[in-house]
SEVEX-253490 format. One record per atom (N, C-alpha, C): atom name; chain; residue number from 1; x, y, z. Coordinates in pm, 1 decimal, padded with zeros to 6 digits. Layout:
N
<atomo: CA, cadena: A, num: NUM, c1: X, c2: Y, c3: Z>
...
END
This chain:
62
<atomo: N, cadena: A, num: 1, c1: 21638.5, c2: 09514.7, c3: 06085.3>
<atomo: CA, cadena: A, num: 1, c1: 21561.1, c2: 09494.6, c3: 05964.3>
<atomo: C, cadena: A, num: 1, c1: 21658.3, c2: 09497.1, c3: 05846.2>
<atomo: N, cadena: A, num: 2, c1: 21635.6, c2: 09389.1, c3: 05752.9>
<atomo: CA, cadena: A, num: 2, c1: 21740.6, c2: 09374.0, c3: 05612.2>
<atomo: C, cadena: A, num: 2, c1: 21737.0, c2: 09495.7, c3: 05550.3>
<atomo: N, cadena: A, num: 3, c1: 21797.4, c2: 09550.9, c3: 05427.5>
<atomo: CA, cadena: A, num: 3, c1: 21791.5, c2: 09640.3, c3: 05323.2>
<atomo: C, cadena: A, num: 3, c1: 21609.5, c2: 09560.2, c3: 05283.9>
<atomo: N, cadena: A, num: 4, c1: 21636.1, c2: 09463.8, c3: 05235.3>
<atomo: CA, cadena: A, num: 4, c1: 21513.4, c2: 09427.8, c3: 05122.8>
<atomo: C, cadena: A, num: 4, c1: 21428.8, c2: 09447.6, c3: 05218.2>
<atomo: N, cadena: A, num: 5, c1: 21407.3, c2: 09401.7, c3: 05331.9>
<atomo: CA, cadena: A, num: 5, c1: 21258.1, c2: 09374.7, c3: 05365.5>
<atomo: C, cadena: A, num: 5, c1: 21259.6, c2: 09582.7, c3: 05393.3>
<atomo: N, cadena: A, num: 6, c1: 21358.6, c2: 09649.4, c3: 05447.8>
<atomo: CA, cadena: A, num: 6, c1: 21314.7, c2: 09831.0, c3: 05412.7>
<atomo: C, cadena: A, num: 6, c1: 21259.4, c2: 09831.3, c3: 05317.5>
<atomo: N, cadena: A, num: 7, c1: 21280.2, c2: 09804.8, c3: 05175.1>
<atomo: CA, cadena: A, num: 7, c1: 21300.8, c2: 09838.8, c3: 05019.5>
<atomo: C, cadena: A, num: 7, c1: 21123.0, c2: 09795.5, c3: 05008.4>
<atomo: N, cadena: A, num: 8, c1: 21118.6, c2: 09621.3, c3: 05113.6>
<atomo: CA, cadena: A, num: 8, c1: 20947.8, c2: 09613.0, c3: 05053.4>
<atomo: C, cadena: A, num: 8, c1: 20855.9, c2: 09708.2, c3: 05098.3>
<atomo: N, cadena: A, num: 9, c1: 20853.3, c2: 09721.5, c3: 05262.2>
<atomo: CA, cadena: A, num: 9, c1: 20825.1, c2: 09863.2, c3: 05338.6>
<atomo: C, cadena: A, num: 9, c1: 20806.7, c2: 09989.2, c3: 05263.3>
<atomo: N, cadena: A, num: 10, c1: 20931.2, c2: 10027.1, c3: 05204.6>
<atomo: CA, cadena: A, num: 10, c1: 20879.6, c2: 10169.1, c3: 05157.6>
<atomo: C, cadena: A, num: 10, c1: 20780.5, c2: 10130.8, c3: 04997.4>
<atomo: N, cadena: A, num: 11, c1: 20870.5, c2: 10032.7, c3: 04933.3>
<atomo: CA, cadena: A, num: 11, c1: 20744.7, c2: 10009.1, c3: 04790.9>
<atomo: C, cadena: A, num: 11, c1: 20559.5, c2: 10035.8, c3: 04830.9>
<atomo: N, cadena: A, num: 12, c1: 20614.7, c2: 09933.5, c3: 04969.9>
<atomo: CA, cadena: A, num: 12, c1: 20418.6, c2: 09902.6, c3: 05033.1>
<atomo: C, cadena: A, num: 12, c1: 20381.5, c2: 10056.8, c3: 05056.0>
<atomo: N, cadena: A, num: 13, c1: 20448.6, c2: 10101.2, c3: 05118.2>
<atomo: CA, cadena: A, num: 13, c1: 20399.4, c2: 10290.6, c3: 05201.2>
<atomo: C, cadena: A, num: 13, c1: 20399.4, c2: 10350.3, c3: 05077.7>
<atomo: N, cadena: A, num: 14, c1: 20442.1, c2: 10330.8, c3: 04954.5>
<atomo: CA, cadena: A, num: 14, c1: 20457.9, c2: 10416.2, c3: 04815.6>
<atomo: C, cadena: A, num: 14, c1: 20324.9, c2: 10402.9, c3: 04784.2>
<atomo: N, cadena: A, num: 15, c1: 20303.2, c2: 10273.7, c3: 04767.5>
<atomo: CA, cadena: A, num: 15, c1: 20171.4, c2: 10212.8, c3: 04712.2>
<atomo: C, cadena: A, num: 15, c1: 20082.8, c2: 10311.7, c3: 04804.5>
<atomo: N, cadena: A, num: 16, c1: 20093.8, c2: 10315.7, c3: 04897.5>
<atomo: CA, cadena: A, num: 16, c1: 19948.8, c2: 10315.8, c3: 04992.5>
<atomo: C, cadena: A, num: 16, c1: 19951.4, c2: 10466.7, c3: 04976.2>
<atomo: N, cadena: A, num: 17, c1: 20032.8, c2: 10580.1, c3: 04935.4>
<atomo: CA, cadena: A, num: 17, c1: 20043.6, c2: 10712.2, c3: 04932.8>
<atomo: C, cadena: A, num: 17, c1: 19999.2, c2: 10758.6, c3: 04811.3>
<atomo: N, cadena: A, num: 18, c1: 20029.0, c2: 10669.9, c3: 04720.5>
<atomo: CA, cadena: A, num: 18, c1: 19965.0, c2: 10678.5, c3: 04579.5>
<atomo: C, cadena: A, num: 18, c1: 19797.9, c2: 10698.9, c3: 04525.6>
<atomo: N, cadena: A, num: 19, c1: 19800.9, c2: 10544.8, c3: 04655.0>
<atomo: CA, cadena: A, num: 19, c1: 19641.1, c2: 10489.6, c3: 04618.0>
<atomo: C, cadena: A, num: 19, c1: 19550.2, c2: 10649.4, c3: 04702.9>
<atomo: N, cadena: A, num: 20, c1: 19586.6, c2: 10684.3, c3: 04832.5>
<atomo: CA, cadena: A, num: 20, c1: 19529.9, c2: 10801.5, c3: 04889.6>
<atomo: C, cadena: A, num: 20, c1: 19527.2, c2: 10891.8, c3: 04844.2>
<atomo: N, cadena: A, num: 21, c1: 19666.1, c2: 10946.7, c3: 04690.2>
<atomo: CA, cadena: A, num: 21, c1: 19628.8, c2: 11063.6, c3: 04629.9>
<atomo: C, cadena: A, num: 21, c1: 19529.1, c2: 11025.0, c3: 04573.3>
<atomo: N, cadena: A, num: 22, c1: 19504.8, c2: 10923.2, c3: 04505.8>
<atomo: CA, cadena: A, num: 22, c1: 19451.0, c2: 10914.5, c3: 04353.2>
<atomo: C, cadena: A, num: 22, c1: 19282.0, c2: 10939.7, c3: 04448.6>
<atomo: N, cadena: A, num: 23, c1: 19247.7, c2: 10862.4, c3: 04554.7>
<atomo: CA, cadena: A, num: 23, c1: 19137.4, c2: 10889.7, c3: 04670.4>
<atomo: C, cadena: A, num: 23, c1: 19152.3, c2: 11054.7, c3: 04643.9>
<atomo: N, cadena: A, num: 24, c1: 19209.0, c2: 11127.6, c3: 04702.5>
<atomo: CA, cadena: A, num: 24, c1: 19194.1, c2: 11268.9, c3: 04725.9>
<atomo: C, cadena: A, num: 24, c1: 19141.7, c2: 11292.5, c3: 04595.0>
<atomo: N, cadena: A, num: 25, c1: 19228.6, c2: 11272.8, c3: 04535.8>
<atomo: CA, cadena: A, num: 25, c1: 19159.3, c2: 11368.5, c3: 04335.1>
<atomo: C, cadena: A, num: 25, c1: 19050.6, c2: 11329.3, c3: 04350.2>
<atomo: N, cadena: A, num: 26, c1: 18993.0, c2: 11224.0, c3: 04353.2>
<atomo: CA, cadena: A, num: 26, c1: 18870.1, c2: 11113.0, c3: 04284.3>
<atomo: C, cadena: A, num: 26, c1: 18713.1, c2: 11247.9, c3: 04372.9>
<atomo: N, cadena: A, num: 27, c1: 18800.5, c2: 11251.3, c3: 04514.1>
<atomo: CA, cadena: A, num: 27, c1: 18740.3, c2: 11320.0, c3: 04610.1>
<atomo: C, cadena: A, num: 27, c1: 18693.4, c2: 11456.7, c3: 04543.1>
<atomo: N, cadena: A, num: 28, c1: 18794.8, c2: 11509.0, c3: 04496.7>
<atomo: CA, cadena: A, num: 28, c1: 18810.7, c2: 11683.3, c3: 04528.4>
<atomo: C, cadena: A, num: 28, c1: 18710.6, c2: 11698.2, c3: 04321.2>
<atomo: N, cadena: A, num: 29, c1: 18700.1, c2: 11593.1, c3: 04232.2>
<atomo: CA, cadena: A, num: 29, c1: 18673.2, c2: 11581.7, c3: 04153.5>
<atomo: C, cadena: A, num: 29, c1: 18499.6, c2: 11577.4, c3: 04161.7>
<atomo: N, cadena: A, num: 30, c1: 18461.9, c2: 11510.9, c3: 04226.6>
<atomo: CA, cadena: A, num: 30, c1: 18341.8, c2: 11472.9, c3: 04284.8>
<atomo: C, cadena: A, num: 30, c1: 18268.0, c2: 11569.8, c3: 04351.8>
<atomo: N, cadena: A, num: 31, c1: 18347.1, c2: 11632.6, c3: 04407.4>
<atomo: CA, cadena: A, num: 31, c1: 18335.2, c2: 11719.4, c3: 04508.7>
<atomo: C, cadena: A, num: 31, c1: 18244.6, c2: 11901.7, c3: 04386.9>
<atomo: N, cadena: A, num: 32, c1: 18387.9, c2: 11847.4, c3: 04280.5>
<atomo: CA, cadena: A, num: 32, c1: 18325.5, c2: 11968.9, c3: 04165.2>
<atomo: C, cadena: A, num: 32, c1: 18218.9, c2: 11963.3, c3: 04072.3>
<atomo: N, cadena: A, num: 33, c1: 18178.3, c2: 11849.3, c3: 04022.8>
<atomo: CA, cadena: A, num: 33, c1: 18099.6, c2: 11749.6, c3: 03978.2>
<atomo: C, cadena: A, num: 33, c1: 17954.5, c2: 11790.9, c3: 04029.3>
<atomo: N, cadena: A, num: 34, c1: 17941.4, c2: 11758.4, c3: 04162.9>
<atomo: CA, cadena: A, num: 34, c1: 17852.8, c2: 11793.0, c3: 04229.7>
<atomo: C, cadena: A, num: 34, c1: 17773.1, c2: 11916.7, c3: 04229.8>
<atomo: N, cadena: A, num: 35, c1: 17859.7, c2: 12016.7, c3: 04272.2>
<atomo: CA, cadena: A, num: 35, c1: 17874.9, c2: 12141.3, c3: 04242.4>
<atomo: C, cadena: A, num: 35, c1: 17818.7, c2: 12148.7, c3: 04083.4>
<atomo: N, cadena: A, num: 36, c1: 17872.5, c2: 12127.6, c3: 03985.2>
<atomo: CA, cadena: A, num: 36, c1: 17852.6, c2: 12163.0, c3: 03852.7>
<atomo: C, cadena: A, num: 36, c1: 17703.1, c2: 12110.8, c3: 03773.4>
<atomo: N, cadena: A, num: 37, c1: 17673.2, c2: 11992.1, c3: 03917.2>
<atomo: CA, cadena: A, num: 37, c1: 17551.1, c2: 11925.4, c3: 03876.8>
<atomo: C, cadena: A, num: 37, c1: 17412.8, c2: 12047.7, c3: 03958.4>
<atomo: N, cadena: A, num: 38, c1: 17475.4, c2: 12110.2, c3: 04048.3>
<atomo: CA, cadena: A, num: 38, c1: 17365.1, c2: 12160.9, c3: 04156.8>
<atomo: C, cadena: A, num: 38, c1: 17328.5, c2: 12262.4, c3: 04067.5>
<atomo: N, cadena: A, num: 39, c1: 17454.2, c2: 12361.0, c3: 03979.4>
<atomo: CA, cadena: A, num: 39, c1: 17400.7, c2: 12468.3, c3: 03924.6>
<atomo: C, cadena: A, num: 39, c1: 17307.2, c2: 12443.8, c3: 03811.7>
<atomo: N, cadena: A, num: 40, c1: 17396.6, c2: 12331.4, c3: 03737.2>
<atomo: CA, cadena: A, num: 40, c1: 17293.0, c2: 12270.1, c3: 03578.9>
<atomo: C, cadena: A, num: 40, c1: 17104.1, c2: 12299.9, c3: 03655.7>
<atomo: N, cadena: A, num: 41, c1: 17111.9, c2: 12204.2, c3: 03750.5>
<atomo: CA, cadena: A, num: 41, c1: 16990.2, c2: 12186.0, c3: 03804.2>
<atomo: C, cadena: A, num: 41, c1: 16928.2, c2: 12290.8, c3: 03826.7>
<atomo: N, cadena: A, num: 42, c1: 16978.1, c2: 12404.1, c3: 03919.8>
<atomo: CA, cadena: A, num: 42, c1: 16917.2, c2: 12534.3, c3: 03948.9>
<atomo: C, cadena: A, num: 42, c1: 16884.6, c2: 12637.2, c3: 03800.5>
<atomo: N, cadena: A, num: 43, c1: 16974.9, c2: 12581.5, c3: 03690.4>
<atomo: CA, cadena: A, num: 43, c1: 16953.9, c2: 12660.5, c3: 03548.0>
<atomo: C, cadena: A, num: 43, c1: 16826.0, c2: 12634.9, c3: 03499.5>
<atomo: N, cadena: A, num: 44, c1: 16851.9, c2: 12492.4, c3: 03468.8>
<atomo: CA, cadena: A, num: 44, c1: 16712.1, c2: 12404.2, c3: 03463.9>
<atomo: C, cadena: A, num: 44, c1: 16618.7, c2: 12451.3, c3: 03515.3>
<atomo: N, cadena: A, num: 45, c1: 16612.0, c2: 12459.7, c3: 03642.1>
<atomo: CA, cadena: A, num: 45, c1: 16454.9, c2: 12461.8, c3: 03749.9>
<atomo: C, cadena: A, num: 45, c1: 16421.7, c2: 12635.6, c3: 03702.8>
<atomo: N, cadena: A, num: 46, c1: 16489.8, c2: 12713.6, c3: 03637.6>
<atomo: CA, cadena: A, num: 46, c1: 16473.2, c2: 12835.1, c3: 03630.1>
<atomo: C, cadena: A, num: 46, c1: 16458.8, c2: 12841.2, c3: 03459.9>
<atomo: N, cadena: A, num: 47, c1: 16469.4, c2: 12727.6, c3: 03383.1>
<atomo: CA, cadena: A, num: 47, c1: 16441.9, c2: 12742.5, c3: 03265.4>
<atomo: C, cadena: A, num: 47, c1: 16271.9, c2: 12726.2, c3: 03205.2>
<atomo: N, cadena: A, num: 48, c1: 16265.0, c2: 12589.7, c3: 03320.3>
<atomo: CA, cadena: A, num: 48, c1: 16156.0, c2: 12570.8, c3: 03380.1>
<atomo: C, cadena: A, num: 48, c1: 16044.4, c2: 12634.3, c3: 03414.6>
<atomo: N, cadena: A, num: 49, c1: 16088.1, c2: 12735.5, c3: 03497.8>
<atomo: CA, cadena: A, num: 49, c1: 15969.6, c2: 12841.3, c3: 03538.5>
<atomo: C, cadena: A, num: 49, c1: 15974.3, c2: 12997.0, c3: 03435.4>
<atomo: N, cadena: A, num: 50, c1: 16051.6, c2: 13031.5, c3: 03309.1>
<atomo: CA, cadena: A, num: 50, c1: 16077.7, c2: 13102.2, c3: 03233.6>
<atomo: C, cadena: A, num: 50, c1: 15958.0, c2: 13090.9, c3: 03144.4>
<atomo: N, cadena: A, num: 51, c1: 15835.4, c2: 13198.6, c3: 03159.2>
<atomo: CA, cadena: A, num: 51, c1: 15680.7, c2: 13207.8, c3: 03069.3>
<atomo: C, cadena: A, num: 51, c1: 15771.4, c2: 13156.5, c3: 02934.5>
<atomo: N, cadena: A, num: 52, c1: 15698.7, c2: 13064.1, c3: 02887.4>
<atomo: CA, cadena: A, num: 52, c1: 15722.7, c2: 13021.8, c3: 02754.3>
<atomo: C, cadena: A, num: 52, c1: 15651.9, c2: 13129.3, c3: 02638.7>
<atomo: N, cadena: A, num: 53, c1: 15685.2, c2: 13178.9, c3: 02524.0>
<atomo: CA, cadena: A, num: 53, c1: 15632.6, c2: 13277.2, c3: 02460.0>
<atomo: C, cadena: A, num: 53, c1: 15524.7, c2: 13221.9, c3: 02391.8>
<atomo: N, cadena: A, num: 54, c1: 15416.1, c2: 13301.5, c3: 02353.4>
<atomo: CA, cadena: A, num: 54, c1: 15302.7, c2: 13271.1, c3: 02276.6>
<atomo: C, cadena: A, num: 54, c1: 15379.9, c2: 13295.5, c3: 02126.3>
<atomo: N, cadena: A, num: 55, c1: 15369.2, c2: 13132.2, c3: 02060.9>
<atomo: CA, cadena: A, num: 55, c1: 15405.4, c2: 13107.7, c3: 01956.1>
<atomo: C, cadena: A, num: 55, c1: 15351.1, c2: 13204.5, c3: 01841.1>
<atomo: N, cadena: A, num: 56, c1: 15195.8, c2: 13272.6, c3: 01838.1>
<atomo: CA, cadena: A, num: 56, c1: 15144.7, c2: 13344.3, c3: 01744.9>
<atomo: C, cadena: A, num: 56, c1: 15185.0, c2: 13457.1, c3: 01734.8>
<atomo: N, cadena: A, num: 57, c1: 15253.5, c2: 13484.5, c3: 01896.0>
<atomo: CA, cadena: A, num: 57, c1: 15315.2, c2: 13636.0, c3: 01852.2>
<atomo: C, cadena: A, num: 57, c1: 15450.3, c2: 13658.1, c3: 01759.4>
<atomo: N, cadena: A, num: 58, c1: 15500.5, c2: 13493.4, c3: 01832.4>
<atomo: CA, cadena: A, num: 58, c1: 15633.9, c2: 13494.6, c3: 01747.3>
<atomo: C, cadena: A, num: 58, c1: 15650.9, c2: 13461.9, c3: 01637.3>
<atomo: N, cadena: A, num: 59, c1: 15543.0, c2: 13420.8, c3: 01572.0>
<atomo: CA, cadena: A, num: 59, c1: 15527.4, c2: 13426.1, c3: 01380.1>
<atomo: C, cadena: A, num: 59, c1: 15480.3, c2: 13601.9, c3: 01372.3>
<atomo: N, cadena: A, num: 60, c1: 15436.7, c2: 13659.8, c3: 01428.3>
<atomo: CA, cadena: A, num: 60, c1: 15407.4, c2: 13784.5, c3: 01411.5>
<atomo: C, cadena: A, num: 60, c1: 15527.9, c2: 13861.8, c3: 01348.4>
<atomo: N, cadena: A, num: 61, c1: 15658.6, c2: 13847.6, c3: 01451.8>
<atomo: CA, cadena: A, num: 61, c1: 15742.9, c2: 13929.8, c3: 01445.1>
<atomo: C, cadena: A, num: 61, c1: 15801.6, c2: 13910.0, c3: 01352.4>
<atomo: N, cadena: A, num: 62, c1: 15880.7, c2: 13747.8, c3: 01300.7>
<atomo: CA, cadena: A, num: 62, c1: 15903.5, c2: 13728.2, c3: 01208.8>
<atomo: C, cadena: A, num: 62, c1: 15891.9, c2: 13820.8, c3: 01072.9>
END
């Protein structure tokens, strides 16, 4: 095998090691995302079920 056609070889395997990190982040990003979406949601669903106050009491206190 020539020098150049090595030189295209490793450029190509560079490329392809690159493109799989940038995959992993995209992954491990998503991965937190998710996560950060499940809790929002569970805050929510619990903001949700939180007795809303009777507005007349709360001019009361005022």
């Amino acid at each position: 095998m020539s020098k150049q056609n090595w030189e295209q070889l490793i450029t190509c395997l560079d490329h392809e090691i690159e493109v799989m990190i940038s995959t992993i982040d995209a992954k491990v990003l998503l991965d937190h995302l998710m996560e950060d979406r499940g809790m929002v949601t569970v805050r929510l669903n619990e903001t949700r079920t939180f007795p809303m106050p009777n507005l007349d009491e709360v001019i009361e206190l005022e």
